[in-house]
C-alpha positions as CSV (number, residue, x, y, z in Angstrom):
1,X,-3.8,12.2,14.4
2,X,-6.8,11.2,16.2
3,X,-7.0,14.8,17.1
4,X,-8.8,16.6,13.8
5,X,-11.5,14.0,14.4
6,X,-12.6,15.8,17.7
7,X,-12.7,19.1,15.6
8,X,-14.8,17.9,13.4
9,X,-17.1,16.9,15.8
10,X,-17.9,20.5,18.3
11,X,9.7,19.9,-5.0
12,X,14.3,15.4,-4.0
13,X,11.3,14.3,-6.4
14,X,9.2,14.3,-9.0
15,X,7.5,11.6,-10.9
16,X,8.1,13.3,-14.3
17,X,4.2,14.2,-14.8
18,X,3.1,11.2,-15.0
19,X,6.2,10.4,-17.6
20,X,4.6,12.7,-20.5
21,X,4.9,10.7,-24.2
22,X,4.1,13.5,-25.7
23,X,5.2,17.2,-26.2
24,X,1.4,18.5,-25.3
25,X,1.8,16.2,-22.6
26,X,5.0,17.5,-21.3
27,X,3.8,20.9,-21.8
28,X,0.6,20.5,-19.3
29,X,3.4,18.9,-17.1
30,X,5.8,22.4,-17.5
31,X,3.0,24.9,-16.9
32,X,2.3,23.2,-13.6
33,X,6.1,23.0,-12.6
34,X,6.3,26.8,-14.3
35,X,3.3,28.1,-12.1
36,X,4.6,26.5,-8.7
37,X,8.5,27.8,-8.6
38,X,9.1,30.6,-11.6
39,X,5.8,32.5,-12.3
40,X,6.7,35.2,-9.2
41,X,9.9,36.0,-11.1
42,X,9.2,35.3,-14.5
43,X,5.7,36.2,-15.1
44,X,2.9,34.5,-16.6
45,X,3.6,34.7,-19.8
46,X,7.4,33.7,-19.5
47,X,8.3,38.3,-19.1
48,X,7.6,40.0,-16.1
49,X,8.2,43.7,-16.5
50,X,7.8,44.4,-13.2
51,X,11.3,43.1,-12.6
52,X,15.0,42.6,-14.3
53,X,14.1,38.7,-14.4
54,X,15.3,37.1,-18.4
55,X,12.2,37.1,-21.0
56,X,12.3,33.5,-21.3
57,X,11.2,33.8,-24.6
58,X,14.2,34.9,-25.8
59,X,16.5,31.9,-24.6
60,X,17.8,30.3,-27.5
61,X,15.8,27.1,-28.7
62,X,19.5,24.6,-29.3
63,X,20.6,25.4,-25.8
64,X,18.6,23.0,-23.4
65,X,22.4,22.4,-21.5
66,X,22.4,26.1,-20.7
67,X,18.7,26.1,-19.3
68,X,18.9,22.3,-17.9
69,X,22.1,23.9,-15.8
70,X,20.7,27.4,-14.9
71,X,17.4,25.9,-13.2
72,X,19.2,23.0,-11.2
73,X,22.5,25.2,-10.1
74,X,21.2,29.0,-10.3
75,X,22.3,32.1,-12.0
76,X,23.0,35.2,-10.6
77,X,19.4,36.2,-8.4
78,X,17.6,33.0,-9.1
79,X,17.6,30.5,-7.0
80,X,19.0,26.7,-7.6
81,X,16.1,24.3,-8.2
82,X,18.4,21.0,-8.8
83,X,17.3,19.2,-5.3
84,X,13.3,20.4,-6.0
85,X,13.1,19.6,-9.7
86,X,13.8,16.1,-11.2
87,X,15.1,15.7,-14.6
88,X,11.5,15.0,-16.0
89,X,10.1,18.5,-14.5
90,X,13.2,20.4,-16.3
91,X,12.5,18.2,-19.8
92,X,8.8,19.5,-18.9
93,X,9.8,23.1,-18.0
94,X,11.8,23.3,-21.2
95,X,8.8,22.1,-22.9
96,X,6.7,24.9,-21.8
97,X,9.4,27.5,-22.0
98,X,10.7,26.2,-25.9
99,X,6.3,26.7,-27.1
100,X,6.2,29.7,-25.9
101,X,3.7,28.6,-22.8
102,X,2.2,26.5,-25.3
103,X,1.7,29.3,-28.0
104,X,3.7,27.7,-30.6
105,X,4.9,24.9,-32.0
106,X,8.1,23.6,-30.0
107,X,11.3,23.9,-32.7
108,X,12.8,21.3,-34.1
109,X,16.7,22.5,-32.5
110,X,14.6,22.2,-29.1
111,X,13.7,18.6,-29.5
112,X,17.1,17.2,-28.3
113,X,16.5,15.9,-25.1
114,X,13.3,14.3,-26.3
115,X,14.7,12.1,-29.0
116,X,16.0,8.5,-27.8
117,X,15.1,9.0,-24.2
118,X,14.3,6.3,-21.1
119,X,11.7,6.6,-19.3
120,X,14.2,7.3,-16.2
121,X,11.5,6.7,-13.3
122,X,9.9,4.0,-14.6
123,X,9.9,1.0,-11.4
124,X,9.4,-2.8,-11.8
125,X,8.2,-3.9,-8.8
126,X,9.3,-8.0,-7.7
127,X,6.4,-9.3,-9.8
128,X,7.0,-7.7,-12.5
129,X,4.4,-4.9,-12.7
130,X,5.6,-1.4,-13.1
131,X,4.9,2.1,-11.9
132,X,6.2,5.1,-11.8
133,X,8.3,6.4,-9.0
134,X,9.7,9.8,-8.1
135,X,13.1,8.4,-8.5
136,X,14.0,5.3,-11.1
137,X,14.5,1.8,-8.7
138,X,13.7,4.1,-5.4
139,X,10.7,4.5,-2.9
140,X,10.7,8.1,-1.7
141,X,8.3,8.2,1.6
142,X,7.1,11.7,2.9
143,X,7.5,10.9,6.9
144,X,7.1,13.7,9.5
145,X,10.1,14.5,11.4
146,X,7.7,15.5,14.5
147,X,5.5,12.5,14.2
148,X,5.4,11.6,18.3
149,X,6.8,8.1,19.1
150,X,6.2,6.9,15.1
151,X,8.6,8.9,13.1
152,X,11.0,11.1,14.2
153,X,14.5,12.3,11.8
154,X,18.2,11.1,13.3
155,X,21.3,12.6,11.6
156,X,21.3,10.0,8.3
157,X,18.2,8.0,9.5
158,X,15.3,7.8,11.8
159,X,12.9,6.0,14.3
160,X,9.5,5.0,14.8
161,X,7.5,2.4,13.0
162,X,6.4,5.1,10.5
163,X,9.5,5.3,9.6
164,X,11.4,1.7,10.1
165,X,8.1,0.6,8.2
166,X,9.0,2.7,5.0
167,X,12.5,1.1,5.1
168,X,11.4,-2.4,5.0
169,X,9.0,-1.5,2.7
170,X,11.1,-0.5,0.1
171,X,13.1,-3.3,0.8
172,X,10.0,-5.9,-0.1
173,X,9.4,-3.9,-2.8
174,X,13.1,-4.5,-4.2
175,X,13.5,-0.8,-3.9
176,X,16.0,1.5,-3.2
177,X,14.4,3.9,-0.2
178,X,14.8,7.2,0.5
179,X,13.0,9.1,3.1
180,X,11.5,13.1,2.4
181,X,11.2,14.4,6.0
182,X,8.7,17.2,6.3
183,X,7.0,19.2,9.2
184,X,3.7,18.0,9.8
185,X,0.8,20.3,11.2
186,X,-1.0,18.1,13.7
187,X,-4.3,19.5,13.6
188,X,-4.6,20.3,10.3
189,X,-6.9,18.8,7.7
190,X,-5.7,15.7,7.1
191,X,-6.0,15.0,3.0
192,X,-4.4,18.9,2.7
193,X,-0.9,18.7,3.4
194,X,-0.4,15.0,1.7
195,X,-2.4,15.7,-0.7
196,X,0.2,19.0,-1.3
197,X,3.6,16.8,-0.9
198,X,2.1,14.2,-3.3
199,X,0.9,16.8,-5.8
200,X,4.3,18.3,-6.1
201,X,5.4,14.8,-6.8
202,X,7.9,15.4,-3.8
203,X,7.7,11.5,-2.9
204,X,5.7,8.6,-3.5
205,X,4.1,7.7,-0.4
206,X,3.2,9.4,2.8
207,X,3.5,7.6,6.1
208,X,1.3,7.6,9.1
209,X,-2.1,8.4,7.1
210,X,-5.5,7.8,8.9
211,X,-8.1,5.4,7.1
212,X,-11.0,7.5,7.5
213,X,-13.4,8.1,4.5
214,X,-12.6,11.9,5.5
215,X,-8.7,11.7,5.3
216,X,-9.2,10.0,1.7
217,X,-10.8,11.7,-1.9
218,X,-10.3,14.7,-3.5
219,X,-9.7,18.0,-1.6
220,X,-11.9,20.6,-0.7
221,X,-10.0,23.1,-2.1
222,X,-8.6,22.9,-5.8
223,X,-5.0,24.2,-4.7
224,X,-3.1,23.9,-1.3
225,X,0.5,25.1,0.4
226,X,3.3,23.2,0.6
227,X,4.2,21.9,4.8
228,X,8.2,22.8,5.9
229,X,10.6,20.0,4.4
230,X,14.3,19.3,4.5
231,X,16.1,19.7,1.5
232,X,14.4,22.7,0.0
233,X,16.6,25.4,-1.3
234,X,17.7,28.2,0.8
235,X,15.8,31.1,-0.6
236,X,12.5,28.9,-1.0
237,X,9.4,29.8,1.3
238,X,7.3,26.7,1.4
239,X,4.5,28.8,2.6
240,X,4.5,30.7,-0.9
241,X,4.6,27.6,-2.7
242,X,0.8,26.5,-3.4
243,X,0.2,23.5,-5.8
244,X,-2.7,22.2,-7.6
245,X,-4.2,19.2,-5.1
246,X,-4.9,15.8,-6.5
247,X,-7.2,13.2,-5.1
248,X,-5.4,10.7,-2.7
249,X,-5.9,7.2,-2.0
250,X,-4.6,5.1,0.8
251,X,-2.9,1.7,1.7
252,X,-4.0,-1.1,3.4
253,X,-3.5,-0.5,7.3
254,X,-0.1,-1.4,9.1
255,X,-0.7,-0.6,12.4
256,X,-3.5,1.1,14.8
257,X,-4.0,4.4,16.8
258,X,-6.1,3.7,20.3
259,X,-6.7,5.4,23.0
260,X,-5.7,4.0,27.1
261,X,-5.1,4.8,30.1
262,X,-1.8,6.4,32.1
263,X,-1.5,6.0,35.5
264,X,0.6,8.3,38.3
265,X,2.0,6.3,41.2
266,X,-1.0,8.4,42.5
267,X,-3.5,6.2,41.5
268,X,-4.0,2.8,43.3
269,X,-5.8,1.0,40.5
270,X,-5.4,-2.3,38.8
271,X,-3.9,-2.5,35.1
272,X,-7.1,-3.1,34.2
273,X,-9.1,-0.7,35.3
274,X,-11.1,1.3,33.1
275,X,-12.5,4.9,32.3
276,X,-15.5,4.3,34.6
277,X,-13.5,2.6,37.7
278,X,-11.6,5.9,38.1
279,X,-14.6,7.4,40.5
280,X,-12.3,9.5,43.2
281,X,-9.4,10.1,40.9
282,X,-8.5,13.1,38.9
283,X,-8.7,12.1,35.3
284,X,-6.6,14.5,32.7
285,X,-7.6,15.2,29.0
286,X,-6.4,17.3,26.2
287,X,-8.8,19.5,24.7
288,X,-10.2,19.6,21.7
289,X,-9.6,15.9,20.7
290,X,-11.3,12.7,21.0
291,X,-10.1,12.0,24.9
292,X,-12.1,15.3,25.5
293,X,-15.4,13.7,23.5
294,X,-15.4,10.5,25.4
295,X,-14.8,11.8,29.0
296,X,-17.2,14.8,28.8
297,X,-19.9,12.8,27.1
298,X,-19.4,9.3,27.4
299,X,-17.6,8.7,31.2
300,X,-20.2,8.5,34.8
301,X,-20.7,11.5,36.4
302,X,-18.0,11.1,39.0
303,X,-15.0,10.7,36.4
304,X,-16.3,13.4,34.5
305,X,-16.9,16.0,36.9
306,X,-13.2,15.3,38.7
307,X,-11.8,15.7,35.2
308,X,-9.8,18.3,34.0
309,X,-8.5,19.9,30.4
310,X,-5.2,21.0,29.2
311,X,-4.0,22.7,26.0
312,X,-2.5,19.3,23.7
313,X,0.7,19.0,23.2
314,X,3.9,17.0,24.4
315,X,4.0,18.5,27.8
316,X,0.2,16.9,28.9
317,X,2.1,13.6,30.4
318,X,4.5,15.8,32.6
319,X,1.3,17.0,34.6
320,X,1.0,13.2,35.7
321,X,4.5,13.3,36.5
322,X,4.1,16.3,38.9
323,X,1.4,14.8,40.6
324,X,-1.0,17.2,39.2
325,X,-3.6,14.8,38.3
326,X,-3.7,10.9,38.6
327,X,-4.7,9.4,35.2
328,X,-4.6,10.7,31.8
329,X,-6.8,9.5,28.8
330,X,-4.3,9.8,25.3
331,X,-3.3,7.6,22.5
332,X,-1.4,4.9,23.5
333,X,2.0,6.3,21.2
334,X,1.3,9.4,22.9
335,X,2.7,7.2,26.2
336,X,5.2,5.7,24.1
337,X,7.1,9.0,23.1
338,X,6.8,10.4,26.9
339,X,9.2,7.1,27.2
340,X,11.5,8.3,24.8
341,X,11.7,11.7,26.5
342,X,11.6,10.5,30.2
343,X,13.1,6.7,30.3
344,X,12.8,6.7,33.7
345,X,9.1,7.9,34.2
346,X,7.5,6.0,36.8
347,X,4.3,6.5,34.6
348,X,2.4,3.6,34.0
349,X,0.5,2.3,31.2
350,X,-2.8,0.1,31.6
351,X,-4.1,-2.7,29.5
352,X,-7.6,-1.3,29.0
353,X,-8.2,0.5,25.8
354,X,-11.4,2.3,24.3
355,X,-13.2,0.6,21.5
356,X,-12.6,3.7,19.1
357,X,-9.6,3.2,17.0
358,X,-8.1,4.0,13.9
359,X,-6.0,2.2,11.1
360,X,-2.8,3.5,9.6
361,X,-1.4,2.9,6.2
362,X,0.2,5.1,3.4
363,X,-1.6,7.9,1.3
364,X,-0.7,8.2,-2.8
365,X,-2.4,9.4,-5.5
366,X,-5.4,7.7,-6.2
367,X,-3.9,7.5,-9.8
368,X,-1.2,4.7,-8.9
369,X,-3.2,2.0,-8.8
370,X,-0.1,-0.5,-9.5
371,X,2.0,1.4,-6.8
372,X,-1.4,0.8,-4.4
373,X,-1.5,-2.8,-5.1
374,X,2.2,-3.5,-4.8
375,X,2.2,-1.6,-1.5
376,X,-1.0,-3.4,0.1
377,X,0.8,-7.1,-1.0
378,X,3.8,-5.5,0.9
379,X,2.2,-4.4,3.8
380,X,-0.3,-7.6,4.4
381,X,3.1,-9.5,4.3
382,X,4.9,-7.4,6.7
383,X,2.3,-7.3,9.5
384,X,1.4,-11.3,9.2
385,X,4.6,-12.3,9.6
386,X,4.9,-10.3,12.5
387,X,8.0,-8.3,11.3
388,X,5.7,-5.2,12.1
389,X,5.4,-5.6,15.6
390,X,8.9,-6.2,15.4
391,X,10.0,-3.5,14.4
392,X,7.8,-1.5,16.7
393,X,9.8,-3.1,19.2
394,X,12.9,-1.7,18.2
395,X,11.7,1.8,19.5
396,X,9.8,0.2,22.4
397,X,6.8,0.8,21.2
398,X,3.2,-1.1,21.8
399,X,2.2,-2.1,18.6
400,X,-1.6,-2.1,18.2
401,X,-2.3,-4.5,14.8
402,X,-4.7,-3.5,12.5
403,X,-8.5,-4.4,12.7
404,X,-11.6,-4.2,10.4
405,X,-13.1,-2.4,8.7
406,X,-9.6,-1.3,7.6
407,X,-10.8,2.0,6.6
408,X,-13.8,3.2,9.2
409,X,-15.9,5.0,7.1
410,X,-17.4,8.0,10.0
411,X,-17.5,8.9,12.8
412,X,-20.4,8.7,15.1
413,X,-20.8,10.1,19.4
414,X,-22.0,6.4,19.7
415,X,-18.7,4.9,18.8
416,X,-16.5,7.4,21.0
417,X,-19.5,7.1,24.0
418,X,-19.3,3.3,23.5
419,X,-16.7,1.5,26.6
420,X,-15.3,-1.7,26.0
């Protein structure tokens, strides 16, 4: 997570869109569901006559059933769409499909499974505000099934805090939860890929999101691709799949990202010690993230000049645990999933900790304001009455609370040069 910072430096789901009321509405809705999973078949303009795909102009206005089961259970070359599209995004598809693309007015013999309905993902939250939700009465959390030592996916259910968090979060919330588990690109830009899951209304939350005025706001780019996730149909290519971004927002912070020190039996230091009282010692670094910033720009001249880089990933640690170098300078959970990999690593982690950090809450789109506010009540609960750090302890995990400002608003070389 803390990574991108350094760079910048050198369909489960659906929230019917936004629960149309009306048949314009649910038309805007279709044409986005149309454009992200049947335009390459069907065409723009529902006929592609490039292909043997059905004119969808001819299906036959009194037979929603038909359509409704031919999207969510496939017919002959097209794919099922049942565990991508919710019931909304159909009612929306049809929509879009029954107007002709929005051509013409929708027949009255196409109206049936308009009249008399519920608003099925409509969610009254403890206090009795509602929102809506992907799924009626259920939280559905995007969490990354590669997330380090914070979220990672068991047959049925998971670990990390990410992911423990989301549970009990849907439990304060009187919610049902259900967890979306996707691949997530660690280096990535970090509004892109939540802003893509949210946009598809795959889930309602995504965990592990950085509070940094970067990670938060509307895209740079006005469409984006969809990440890997479980669940998707067979035939589907999420890297085909691009979808109109939407602005994000965030939560209020749950827990913190900082950066420490790991020792090798190697080094003969104190728990204590810090950056700067490693003179003699090889110190390690990953490059091309913040450890990289701080040590080449920020550390004396002896700790810097006995350093040495690495490509990032999982295997850094096991370079301490050759006896290749003597200390390494990572984020704390990076330490924490060695532990999971390695339980008995005679790797050791010291108290000191750099003064950069960075909170972690949820992203959503910055149009769920009463999701937003139910969530922060949730949250603030959760990590005063210590049931946070709790369950961190579950995974054995050093749990770092939040601190303030709860969302750091840049980035300067003064804050990452800076030793506490």
């Amino acid at each position: 997570m803390i990574r991108y910072i350094a760079i910048l430096l050198m369909l489960a789901l659906p929230v019917a869109p936004a629960m149309a009321d009306t048949i314009d509405d649910r038309v805007t809705a279709g044409k986005s569901v149309y454009q992200r999973t049947c335009i390459r078949c069907h065409g723009a303009n529902l006929r592609n006559s490039g292909n043997q795909s059905f004119d969808l102009r001819k299906f036959p206005a009194e037979q929603f059933t038909r359509f409704e089961d031919s999207v969510k259970n496939g017919k002959r070359r097209m794919p099922p769409w049942g565990d991508i599209l919710s019931d909304e995004d159909i009612k929306a598809l049809w929509a879009y499909v029954a107007t002709h693309a929005g051509t013409q007015d929708i027949p009255q013999e196409a109206m049936a499974p308009f009249e008399d309905e519920e608003h099925s993902g409509l969610t009254e939250d403890p206090s009795g505000t509602t929102f809506d939700t992907v799924r009626a009465d259920t939280l559905t959390v995007c969490v990354s099934r590669n997330g380090s030592a914070m979220s990672g996916w068991r047959h049925e259910s998971g670990v990390g805090l990410d992911y423990r968090m989301s549970v009990a979060l849907a439990e304060a919330l009187d919610l049902d939860f259900r967890p979306l588990w996707y691949e997530a690109d660690g280096g990535g830009n970090p509004i892109l890929e939540p802003s893509a899951l949210l946009s598809a209304d795959l889930c309602d939350l995504v965990a592990g999101h950085p509070l940094i005025s970067s990670a938060v706001g509307a895209p740079s780019v006005a469409r984006g691709r969809m990440p890997e996730w479980m669940g998707r149909p067979d035939k589907t290519d999420p890297r085909r799949i691009t979808v109109d971004l939407e602005t994000l927002a965030v939560s209020s912070p749950f827990r913190r990202e900082e950066l420490g020190l790991v020792f090798a039996p190697s080094a003969k230091v104190a728990d204590d010690a810090s950056l700067n009282d490693l003179g003699g010692l090889t110190v390690g670094y990953q490059g091309d993230t913040v450890a990289e910033v701080i040590i080449r720009l920020g550390a004396q001249d002896d700790v810097r000049d006995a350093s040495r880089s690495y490509p990032a990933g999982a295997a850094f640690l096991w370079r301490l645990e050759t006896g290749e170098i003597d200390a390494a300078l990572v984020e704390v959970s990076a330490y924490d999933f060695m532990l999971r990999q390695n339980a008995i690593s005679k790797l050791r982690l010291g108290s000191w900790r750099h003064g950069f950090g960075i909170n972690v809450g949820y992203a959503m789109l910055a149009e769920q304001n009463d999701l937003r506010a139910a969530v922060d009540d949730a949250l603030a609960d959760l990590v005063q009455s210590g049931v946070a750090a709790d369950l961190a302890a579950l995974d054995q995990l050093h749990y770092i609370a939040p601190k303030e400002p709860a969302m750091l608003p840049s980035v300067s070389l003064a804050q990452l040069t800076a030793f506490h």
